[in-house]
Every structure is written in C-alpha cells, then in structure tokens.
C-alpha positions as CSV (number, residue, x, y, z in Angstrom):
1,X,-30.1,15.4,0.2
2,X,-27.4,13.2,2.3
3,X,-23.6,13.8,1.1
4,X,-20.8,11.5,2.9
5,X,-17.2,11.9,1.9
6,X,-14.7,9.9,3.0
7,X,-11.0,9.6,1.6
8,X,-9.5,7.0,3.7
9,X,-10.6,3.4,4.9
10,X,-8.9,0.6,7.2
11,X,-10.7,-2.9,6.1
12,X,-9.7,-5.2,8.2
13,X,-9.1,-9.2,7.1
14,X,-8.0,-12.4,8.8
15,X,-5.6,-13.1,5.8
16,X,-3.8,-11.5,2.9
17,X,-5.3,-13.4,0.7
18,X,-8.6,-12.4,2.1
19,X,-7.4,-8.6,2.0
20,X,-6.3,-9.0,-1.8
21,X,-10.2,-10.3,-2.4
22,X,-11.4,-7.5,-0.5
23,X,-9.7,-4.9,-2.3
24,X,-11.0,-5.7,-5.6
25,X,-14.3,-6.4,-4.6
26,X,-14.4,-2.8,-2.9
27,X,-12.5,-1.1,-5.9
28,X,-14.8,-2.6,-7.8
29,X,-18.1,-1.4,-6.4
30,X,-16.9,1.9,-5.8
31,X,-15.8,2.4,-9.6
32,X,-19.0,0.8,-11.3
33,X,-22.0,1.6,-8.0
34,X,-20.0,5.5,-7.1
35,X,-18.1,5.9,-9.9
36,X,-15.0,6.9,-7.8
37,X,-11.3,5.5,-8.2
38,X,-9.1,4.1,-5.9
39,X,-5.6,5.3,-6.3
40,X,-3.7,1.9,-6.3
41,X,-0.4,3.8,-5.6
42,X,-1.9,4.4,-1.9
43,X,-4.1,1.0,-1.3
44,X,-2.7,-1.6,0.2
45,X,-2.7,-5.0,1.8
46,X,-0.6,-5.1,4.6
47,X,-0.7,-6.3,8.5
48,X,-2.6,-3.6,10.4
49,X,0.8,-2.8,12.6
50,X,2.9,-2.2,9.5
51,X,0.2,0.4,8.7
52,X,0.8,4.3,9.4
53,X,-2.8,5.8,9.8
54,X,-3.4,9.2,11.0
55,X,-7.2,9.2,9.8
C-alpha cells in the first residue's frame, strides 16, 4: 500500500485566466477522483511574487 499526503500546492500558469481554469479543473478532480475538499478560503489565483509560501 502507497499513502501520499500533501496539504499545499503552488500551480503555476501563464495567465489568470489560465489559473482560474486550473483551479476548478483541479478542485474538481480532487473532490469527485479523491474525494478531498479544497478550502476556497485558502486557494487562490494570484502572481507567484504576491504569494507567501513557506511549504
């Protein structure tokens, strides 16, 4: 048996409107393929320098 587990994720977009696409492609496969949620409150689309990250 193979466990990952991963909380955080930096996807990274030539556009916002590329990163809004993303987003709910990804939130989408991980709710209906993994069954997890994405807390909305803490996802963003933003330009990766405006972005606090500490991994």
């Amino acid at each position: 048996r193979f466990v990952r587990y991963a909380d955080d994720a930096n996807i990274y977009v030539r556009s916002p409107r590329a990163g809004e696409r993303v987003l709910v492609s990804v939130e989408r496969f991980l709710r209906e393929r993994l069954k997890l949620t994405v807390n909305r409150k803490k996802s963003q689309v933003a330009r990766a320098w405006k972005c606090d990250y500490l991994g």
